[in-house]
Backbone bond lengths (Angstrom), bond angles and torsions (degrees), N, CA, C in turn:
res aa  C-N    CA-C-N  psi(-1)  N-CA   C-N-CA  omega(-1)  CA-C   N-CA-C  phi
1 X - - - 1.465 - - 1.524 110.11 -
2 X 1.305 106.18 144.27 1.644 109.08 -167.65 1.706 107.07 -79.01
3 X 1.464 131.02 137.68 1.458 127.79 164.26 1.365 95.44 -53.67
4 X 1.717 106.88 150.85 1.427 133.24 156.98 1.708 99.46 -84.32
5 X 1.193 101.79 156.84 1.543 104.70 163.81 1.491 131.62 -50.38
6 X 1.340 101.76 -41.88 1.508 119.24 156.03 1.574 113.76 -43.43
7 X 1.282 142.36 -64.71 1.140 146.45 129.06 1.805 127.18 13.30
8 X 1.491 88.98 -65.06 1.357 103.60 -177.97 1.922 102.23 -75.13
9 X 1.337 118.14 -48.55 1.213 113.12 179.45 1.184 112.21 -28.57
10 X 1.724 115.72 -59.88 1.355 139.88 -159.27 1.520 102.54 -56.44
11 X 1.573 109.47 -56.95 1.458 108.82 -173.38 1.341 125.39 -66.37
12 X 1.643 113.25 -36.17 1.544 99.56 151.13 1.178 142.03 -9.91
13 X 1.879 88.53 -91.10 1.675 107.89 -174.70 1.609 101.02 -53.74
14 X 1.164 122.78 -35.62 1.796 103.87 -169.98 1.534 93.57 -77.55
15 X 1.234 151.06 -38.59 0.959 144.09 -140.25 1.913 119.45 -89.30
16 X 1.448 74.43 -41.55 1.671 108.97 175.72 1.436 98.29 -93.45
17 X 1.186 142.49 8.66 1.868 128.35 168.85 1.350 113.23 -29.44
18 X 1.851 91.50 -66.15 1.618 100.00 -164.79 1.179 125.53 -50.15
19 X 1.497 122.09 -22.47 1.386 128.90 -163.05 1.118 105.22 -113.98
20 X 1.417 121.32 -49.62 1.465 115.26 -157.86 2.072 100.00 -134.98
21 X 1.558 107.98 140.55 1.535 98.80 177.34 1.727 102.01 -78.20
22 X 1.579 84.16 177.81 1.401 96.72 -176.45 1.435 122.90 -68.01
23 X 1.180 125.67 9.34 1.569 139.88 175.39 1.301 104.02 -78.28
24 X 1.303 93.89 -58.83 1.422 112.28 -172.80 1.663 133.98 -65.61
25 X 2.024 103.08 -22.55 1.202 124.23 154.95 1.506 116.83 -73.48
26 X 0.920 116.72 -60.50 1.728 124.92 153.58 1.572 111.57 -4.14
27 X 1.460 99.65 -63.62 1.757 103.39 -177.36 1.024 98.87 -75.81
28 X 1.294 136.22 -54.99 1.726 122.63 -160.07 1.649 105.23 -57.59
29 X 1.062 123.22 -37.51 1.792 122.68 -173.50 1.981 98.85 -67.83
30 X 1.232 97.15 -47.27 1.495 95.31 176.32 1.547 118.90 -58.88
31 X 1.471 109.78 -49.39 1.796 117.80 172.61 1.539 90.55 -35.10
32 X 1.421 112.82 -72.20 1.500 116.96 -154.27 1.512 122.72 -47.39
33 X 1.547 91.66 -46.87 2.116 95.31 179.23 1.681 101.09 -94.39
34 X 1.116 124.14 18.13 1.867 126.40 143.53 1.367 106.22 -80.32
35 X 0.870 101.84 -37.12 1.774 100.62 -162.14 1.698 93.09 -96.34
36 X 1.277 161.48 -16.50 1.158 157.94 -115.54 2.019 82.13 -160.82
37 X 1.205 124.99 -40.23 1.205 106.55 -170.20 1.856 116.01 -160.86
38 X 1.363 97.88 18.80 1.110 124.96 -154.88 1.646 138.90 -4.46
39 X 1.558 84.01 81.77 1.754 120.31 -176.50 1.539 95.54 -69.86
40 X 1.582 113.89 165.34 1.330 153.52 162.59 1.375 129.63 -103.10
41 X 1.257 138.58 114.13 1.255 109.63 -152.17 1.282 117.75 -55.41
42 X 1.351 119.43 -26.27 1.619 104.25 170.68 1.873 127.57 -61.64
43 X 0.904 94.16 -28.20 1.445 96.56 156.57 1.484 127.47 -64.20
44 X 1.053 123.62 -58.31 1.541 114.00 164.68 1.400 126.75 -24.52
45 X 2.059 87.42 -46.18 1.947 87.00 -172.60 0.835 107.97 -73.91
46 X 1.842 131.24 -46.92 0.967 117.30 177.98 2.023 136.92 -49.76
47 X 1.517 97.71 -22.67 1.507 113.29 -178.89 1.329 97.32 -94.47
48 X 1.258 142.88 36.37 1.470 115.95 -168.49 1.618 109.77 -106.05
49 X 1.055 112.68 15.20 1.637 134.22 154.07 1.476 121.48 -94.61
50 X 1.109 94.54 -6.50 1.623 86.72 172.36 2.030 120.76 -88.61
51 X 0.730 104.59 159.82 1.672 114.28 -161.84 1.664 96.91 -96.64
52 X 1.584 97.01 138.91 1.931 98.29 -173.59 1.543 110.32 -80.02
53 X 0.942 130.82 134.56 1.632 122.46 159.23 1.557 119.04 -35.65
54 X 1.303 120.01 151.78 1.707 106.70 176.60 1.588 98.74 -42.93
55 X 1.105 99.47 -58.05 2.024 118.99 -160.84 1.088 100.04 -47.02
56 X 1.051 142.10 -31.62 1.789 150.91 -159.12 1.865 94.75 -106.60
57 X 1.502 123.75 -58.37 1.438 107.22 166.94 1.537 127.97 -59.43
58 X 1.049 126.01 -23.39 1.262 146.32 162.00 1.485 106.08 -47.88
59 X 1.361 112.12 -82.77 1.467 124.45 176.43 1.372 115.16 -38.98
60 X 1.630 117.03 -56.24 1.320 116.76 163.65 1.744 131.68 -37.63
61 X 1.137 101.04 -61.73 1.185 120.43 -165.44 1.861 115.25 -66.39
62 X 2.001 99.30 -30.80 1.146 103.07 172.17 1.787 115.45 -69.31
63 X 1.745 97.67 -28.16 1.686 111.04 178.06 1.714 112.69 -56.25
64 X 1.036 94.97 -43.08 1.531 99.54 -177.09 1.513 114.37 -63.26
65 X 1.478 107.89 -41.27 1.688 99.63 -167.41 1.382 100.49 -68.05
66 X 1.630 128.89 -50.41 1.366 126.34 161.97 1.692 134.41 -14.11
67 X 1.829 87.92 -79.86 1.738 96.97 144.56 1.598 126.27 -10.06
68 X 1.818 97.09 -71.76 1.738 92.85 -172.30 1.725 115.12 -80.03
69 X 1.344 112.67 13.69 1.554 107.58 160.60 1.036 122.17 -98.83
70 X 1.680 116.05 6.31 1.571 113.80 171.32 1.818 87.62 103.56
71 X 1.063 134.05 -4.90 1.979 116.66 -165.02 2.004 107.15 -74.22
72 X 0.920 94.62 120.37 1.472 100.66 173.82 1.729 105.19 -36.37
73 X 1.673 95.67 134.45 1.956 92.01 -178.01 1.721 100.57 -73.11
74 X 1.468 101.62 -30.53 2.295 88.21 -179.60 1.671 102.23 -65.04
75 X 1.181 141.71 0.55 1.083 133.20 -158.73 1.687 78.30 -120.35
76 X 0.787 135.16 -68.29 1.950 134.97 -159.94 1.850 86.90 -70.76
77 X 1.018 130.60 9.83 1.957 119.55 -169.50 2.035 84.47 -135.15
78 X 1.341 113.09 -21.87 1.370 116.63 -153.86 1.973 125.85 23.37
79 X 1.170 70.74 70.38 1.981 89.24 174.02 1.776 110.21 172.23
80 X 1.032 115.76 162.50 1.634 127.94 -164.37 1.424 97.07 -151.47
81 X 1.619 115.60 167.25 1.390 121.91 137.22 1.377 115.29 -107.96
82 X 1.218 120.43 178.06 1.537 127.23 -148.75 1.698 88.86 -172.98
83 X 1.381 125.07 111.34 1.214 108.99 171.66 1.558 142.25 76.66
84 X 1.526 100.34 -9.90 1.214 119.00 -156.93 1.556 115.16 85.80
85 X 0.987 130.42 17.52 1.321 132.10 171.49 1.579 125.31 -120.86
86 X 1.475 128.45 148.42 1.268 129.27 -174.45 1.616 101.47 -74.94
87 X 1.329 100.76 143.40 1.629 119.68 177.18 1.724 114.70 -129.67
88 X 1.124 107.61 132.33 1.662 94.53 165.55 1.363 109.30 -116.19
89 X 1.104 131.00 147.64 1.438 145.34 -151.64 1.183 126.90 -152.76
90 X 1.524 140.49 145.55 1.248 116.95 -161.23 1.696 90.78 -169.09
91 X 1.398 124.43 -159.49 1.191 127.37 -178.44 1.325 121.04 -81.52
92 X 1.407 124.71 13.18 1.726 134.29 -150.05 1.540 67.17 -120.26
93 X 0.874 153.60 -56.27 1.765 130.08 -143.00 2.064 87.13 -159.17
94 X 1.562 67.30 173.66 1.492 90.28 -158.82 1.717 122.00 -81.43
95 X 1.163 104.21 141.55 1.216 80.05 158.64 1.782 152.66 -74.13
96 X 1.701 120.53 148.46 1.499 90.84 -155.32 1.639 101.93 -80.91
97 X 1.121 121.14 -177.56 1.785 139.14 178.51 1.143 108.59 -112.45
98 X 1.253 127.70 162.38 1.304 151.82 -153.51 1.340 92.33 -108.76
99 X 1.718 144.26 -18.18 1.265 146.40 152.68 1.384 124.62 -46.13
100 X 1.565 96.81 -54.34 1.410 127.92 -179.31 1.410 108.58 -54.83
101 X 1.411 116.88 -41.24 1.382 116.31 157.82 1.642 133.81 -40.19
102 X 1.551 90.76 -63.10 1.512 103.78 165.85 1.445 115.22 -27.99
103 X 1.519 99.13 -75.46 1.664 115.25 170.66 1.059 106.94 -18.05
104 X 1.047 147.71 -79.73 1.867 164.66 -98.15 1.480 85.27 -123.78
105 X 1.615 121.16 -42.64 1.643 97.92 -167.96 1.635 98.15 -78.64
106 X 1.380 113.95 -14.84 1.625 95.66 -172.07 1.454 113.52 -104.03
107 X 1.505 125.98 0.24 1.432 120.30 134.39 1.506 110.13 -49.51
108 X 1.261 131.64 -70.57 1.376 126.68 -162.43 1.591 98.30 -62.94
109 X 0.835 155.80 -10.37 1.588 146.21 178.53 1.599 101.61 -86.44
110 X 1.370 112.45 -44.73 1.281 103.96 -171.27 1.902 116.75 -83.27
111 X 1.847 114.80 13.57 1.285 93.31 175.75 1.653 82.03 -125.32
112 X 1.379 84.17 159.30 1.661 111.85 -166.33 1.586 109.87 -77.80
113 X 1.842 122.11 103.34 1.350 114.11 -164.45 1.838 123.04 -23.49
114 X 1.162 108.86 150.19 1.664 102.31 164.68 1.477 101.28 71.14
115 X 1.272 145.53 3.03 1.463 149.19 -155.61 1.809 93.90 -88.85
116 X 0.719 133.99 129.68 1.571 164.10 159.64 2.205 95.72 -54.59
117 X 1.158 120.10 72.81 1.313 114.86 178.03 1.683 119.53 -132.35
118 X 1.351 95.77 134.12 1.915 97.42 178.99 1.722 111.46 -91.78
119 X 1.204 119.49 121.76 1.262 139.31 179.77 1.324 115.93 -85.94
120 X 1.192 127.26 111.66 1.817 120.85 160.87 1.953 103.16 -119.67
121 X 2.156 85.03 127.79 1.291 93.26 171.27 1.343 126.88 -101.19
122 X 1.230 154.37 98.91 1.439 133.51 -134.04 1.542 95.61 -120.40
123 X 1.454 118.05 129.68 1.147 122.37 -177.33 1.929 107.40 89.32
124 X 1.423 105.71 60.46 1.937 83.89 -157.15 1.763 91.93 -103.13
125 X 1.173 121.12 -0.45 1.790 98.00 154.32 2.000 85.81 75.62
126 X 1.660 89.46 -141.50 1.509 100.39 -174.52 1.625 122.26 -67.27
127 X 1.500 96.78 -3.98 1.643 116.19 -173.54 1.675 105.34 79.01
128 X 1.046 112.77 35.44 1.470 113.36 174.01 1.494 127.02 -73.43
129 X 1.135 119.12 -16.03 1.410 143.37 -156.42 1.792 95.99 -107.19
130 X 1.823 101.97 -61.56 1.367 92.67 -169.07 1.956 120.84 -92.95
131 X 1.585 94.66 5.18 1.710 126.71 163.38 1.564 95.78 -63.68
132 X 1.419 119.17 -81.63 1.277 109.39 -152.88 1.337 110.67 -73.30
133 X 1.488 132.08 -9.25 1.547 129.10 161.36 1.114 114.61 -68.03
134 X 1.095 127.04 -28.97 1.415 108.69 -176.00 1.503 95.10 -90.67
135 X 1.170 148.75 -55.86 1.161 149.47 -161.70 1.786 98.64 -51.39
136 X 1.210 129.90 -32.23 1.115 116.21 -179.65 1.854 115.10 -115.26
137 X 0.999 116.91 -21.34 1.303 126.70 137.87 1.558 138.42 -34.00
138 X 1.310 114.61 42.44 1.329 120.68 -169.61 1.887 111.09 -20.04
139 X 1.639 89.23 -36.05 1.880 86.66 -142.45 1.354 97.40 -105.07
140 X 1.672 121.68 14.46 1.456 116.92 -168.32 1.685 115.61 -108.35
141 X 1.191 85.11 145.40 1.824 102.41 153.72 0.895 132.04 -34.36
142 X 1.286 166.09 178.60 1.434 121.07 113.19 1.656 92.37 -141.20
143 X 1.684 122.57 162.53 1.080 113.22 178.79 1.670 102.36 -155.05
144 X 0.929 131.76 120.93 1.668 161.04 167.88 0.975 120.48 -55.74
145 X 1.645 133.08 108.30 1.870 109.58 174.57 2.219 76.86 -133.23
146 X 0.997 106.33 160.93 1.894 130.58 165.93 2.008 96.35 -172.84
147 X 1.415 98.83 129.42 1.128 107.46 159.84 1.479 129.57 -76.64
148 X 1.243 114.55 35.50 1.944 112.51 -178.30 1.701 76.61 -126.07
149 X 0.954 121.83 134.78 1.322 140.87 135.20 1.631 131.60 -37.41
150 X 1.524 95.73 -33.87 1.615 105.03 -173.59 1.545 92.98 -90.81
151 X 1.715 140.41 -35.37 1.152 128.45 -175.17 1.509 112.04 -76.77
152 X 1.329 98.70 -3.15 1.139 86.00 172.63 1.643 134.94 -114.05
153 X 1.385 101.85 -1.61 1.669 110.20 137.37 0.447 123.62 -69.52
154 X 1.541 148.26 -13.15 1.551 155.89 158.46 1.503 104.85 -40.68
155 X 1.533 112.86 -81.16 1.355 139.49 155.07 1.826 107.36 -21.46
156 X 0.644 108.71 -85.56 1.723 99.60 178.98 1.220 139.64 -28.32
157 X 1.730 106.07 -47.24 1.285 128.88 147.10 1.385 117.17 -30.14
158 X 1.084 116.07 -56.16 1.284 148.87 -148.43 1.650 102.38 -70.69
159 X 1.590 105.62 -78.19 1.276 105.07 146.98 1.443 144.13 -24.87
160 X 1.290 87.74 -51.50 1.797 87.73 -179.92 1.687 104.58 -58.77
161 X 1.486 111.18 -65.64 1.254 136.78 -177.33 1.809 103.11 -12.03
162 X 1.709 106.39 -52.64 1.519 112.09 -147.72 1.467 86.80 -119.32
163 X 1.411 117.78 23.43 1.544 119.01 -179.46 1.386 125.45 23.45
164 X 1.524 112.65 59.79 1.477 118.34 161.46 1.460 97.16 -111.83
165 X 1.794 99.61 164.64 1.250 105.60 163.51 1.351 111.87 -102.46
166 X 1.275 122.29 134.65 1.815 119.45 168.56 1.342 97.26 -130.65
167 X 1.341 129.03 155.10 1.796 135.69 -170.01 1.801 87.90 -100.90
168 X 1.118 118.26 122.25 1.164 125.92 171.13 1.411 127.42 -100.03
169 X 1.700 127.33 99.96 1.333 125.36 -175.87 1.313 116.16 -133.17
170 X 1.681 100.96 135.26 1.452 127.54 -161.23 1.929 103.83 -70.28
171 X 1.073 119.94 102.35 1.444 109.71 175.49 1.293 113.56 -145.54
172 X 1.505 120.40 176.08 1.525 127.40 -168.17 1.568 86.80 -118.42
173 X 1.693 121.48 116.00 1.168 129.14 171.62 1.674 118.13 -58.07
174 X 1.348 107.10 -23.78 1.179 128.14 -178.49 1.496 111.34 -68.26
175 X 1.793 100.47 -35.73 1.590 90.23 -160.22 1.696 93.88 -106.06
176 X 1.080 131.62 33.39 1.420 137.15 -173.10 1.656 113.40 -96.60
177 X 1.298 111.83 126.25 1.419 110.10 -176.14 1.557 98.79 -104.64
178 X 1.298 110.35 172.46 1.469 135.63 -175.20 1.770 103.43 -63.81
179 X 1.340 98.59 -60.13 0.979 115.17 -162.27 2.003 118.26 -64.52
180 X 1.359 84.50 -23.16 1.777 95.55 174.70 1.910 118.35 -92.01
181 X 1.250 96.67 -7.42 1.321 118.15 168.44 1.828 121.14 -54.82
182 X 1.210 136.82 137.00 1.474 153.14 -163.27 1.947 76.20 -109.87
183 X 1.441 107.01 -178.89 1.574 136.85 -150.18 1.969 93.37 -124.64
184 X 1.228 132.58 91.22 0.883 119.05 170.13 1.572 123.49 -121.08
185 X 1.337 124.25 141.33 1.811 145.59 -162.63 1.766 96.45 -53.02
186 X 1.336 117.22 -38.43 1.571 146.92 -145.68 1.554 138.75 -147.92
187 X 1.250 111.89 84.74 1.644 106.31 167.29 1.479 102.72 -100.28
188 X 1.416 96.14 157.66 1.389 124.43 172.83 1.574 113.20 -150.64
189 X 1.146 132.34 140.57 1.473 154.79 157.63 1.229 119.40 -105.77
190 X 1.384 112.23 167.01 1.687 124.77 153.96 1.443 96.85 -165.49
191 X 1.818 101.62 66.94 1.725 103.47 176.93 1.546 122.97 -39.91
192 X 1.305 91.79 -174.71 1.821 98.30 136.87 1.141 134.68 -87.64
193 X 1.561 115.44 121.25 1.643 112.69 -160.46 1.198 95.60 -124.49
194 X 1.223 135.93 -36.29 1.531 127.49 -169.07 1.583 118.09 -62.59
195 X 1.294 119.00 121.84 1.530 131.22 -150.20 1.864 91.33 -91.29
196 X 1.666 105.53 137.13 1.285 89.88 169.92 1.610 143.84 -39.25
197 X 1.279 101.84 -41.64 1.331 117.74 170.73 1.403 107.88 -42.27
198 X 1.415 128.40 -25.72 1.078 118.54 -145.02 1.695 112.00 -101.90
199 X 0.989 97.26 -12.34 1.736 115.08 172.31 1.327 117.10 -29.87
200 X 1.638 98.84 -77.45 1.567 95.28 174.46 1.037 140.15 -24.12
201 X 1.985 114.50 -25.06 1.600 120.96 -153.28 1.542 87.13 -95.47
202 X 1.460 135.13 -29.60 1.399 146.84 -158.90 1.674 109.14 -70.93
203 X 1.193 88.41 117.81 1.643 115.25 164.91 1.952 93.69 -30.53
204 X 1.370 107.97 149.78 1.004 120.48 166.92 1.775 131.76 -76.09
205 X 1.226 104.74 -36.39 1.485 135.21 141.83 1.662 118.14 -11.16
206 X 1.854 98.48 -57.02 1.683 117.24 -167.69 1.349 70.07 -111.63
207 X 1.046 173.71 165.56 1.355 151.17 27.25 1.288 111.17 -105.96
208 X 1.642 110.80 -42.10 1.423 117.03 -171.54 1.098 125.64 -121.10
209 X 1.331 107.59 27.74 1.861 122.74 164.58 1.547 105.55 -155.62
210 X 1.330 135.76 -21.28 1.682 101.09 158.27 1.168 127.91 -96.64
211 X 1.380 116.43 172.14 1.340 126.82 -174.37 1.127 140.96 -40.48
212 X 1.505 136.90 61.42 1.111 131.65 -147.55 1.749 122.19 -56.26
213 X 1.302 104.83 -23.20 1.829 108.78 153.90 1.101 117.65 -20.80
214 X 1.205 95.63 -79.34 1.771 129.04 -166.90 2.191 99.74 -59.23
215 X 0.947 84.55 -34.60 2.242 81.85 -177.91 1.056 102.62 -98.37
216 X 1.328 145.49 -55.69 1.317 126.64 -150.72 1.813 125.64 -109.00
217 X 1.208 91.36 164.57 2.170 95.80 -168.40 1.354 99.03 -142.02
218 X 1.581 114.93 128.47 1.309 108.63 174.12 1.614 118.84 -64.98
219 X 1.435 109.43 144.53 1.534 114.49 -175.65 1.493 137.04 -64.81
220 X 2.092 101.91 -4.38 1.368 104.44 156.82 1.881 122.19 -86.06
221 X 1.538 110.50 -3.03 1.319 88.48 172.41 1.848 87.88 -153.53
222 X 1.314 109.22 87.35 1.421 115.39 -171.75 1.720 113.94 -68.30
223 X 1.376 116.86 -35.15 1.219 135.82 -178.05 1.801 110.99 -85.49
224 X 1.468 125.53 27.24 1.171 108.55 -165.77 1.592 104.68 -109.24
225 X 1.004 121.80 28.66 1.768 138.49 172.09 1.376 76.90 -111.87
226 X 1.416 163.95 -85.58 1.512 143.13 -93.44 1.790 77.96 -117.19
227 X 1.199 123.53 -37.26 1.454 115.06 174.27 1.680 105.13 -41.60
228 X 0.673 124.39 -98.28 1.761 169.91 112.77 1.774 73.63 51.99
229 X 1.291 132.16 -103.06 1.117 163.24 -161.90 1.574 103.13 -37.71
230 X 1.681 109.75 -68.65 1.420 122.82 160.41 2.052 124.26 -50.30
231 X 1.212 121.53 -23.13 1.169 142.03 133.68 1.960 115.18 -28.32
232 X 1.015 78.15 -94.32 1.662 97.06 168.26 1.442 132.64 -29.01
233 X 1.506 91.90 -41.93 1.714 105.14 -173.89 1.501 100.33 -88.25
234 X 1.881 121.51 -18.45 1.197 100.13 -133.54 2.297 83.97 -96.99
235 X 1.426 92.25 5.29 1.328 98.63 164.81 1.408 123.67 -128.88
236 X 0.960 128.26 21.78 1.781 150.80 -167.70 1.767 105.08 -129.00
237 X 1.338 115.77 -25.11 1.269 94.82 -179.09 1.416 126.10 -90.68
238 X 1.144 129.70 179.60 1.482 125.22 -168.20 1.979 102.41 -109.59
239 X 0.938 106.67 165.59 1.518 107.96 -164.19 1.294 113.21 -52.05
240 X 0.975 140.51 124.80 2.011 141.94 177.09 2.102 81.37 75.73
241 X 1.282 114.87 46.47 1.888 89.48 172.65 1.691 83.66 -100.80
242 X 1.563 98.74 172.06 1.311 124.18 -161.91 1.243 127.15 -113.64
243 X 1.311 166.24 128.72 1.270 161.99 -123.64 1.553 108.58 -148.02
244 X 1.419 129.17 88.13 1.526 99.70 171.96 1.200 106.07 -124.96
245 X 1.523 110.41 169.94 1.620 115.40 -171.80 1.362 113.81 -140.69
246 X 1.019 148.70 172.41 1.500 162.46 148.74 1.621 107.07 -89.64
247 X 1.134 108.14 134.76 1.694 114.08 -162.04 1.615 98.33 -121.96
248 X 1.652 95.22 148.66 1.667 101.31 152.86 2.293 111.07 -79.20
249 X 1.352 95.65 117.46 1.501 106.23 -152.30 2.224 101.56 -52.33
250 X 1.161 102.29 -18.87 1.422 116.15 179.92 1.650 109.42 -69.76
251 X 1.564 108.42 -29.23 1.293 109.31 -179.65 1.196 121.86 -97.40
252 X 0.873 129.02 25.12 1.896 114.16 -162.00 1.347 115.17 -71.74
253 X 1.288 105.67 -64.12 2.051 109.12 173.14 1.565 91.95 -35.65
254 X 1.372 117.50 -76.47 2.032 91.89 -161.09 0.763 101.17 -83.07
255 X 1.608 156.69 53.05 1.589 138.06 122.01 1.699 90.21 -97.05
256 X 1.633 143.50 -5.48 1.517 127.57 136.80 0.992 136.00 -42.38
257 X 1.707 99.01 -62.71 1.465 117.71 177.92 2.208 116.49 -43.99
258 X 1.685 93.53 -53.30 1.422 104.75 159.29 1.147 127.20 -23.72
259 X 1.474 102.31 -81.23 1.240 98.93 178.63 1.881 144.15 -71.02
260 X 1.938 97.70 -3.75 1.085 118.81 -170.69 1.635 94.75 -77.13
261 X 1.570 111.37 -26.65 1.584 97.42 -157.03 1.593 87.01 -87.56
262 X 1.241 132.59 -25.07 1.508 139.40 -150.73 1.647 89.97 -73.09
263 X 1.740 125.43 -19.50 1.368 112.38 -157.81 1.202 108.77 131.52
264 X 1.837 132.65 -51.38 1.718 121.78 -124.07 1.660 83.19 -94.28
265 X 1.223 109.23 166.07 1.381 136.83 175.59 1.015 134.75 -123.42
266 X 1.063 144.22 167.04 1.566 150.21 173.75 1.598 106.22 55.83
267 X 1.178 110.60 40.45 1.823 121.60 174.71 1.160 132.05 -77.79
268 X 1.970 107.16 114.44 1.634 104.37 -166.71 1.714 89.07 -97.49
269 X 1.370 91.09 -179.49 1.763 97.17 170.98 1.402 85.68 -139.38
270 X 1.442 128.96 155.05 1.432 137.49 -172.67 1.840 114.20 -145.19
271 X 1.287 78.93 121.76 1.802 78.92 171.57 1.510 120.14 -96.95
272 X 1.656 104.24 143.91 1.547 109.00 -162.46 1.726 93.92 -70.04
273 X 1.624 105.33 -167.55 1.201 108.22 170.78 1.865 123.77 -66.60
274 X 1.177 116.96 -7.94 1.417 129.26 -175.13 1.251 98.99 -98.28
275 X 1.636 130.08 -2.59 1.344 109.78 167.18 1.892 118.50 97.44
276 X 1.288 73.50 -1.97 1.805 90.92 177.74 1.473 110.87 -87.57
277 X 1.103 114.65 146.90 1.825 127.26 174.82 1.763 93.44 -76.92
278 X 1.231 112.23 101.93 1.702 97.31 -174.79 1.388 107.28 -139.90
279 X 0.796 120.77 1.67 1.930 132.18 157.22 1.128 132.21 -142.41
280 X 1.529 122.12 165.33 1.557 121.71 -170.30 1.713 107.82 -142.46
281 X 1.383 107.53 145.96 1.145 102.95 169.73 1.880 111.85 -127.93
282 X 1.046 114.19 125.64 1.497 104.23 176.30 1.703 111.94 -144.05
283 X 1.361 97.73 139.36 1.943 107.32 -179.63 1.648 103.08 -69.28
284 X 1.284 99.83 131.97 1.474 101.83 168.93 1.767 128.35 -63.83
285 X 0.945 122.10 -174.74 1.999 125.88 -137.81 1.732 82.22 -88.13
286 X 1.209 121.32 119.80 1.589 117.55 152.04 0.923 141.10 -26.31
C-alpha cells in the first residue's frame, strides 16, 4: 500500500531525528512536493491524506537516503530560490544564503531608481547576486567573473532561466591587474572567507558537498580576496562608486581597517538578521 503524505511527514522526522529537528524535516517533505508538484504549505496539510504515486514514493524515498548523508536538499531537488527567484544549483557552486539576500537588498536601496549603473560581481558562484541585480535594477550593467568554468554554466543557465542579461567572464581575481580593468559604478563579492581553522565548526551539509574553492582561505592570510578585490576597486571605480562585500562575521573591523588604509571612505559594516557583522558597504578613495 502506497504512503500518504502524512506518512511521509512521519518518516522523516523519525528518520532524520539525528540530524535534523522536526521543523526542519517538515521543510524538506514540503521542498520535495513544491518541487515535485508545486504545493504551498497549506496545501500539503490540506492533501496530507492523499497517497504518493509510485514516481513520487520513489523520488521521496531516494530524497531521504541523500538527506541522511548530510547532501544539501537544493542540491538532491537541484534548484533553490534566491530573492524570489528560481536558481539551479548543483555541486560546482554554492548554495545561496538568506544573508546574501540582505546584501542584494542593500545594493538595490543604495542606487537611485532608473540610475544608468555598471555592476561587477566577482566570484558570482550560481550568479545569484549578479541575477537578482540586474533583474531588479532596471538601469544596470551588470558583469560576472568566477574562476571555475563549471560555476559558471551554472550562472548562465541561471540567467537565461530569470531572463536577465549579465556578461559572463571566466577569470582568476587573483591574477587581475589594474590596468586591464573597465570603469565600474559597483563592486560586490561574497569571497572565500571561511579560514581553515574554521572547518571543524561547519555543518556537515557545507563541508562535504560544497565547493570548497568558493569557502575557504588559508589562515595565514584570510583577507587576501578582499585585499586583492578592494585594490581593484580602489582604481576601477567611478567617482562616489561603491564597494560591497559579504564578510567572515569574526572579521569585520580588519576587513575596515583594510579598506580604510587602501583609501575607501564612508564605511558601514552591517549585521544580518542573526545578528552577525556580515556585510560592508564603503565609497571608494577620493
Amino acid at each position: 500500500m502506497q504512503p500518504t503524505v502524512k506518512d511521509t511527514i512521519r518518516q522523516f522526522r523519525e528518520e532524520l531525528s539525528q540530524i535534523y529537528n522536526v521543523h526542519e524535516a517538515f521543510q524538506f517533505v514540503w521542498l520535495i512536493f513544491d518541487h515535485l508538484h508545486g504545493w504551498s504549505k497549506t496545501d500539503m496539510m490540506l492533501r496530507d491524506d492523499t497517497k504518493l504515486t509510485v514516481s513520487d514514493h520513489l523520488f521521496v524515498q531516494k530524497a531521504l537516503e541523500r538527506l541522511k548523508i548530510h547532501e544539501p536538499i537544493q542540491y538532491i531537488l537541484g534548484e533553490t530560490e534566491f530573492f524570489g527567484l528560481p536558481f539551479e544549483v548543483n555541486s560546482s557552486v554554492l548554495v545561496p544564503r538568506p544573508e546574501t539576500e540582505e546584501l542584494v537588498e542593500w545594493i538595490i536601496e543604495s542606487v537611485k531608481p532608473g540610475k544608468t549603473v555598471r555592476i561587477l560581481d566577482i566570484g558570482t558562484g550560481s550568479g545569484c547576486i549578479a541575477i537578482a541585480l540586474a533583474k531588479h535594477l532596471s538601469g544596470a550593467s551588470v558583469t560576472a567573473w568566477d574562476v571555475s568554468p563549471e560555476a559558471l554554466e551554472v550562472a548562465k543557465k541561471n540567467a537565461g532561466r530569470n531572463e536577465v542579461s549579465v556578461s559572463f567572464e571566466q577569470k582568476d581575481v587573483l591574477q587581475v591587474t589594474a590596468e586591464e580593468m573597465e570603469q565600474f559604478d559597483i563592486f560586490v563579492s561574497n569571497p572565500p572567507y571561511v579560514r581553515d581553522s574554521e572547518k571543524e565548526l561547519m555543518k556537515e551539509n557545507v563541508l562535504n558537498y560544497e565547493p570548497h574553492l568558493a569557502l575557504f582561505v588559508e589562515d595565514s592570510d584570510p583577507l587576501l580576496f578582499y585585499r586583492k578585490i578592494t585594490e581593484l576597486a580602489a582604481k576601477s571605480l567611478a567617482v562616489n562608486g561603491l564597494l560591497f562585500f559579504e564578510i567572515n562575521r569574526d572579521m569585520g573591523q580588519k576587513t575596515l581597517r583594510l579598506l580604510a588604509e587602501i583609501g575607501f571612505r564612508e564605511m558601514e559594516l552591517r549585521k544580518d538578521l542573526s545578528g552577525n557583522s556580515r556585510m560592508l558597504k564603503a565609497c571608494g578613495p577620493a
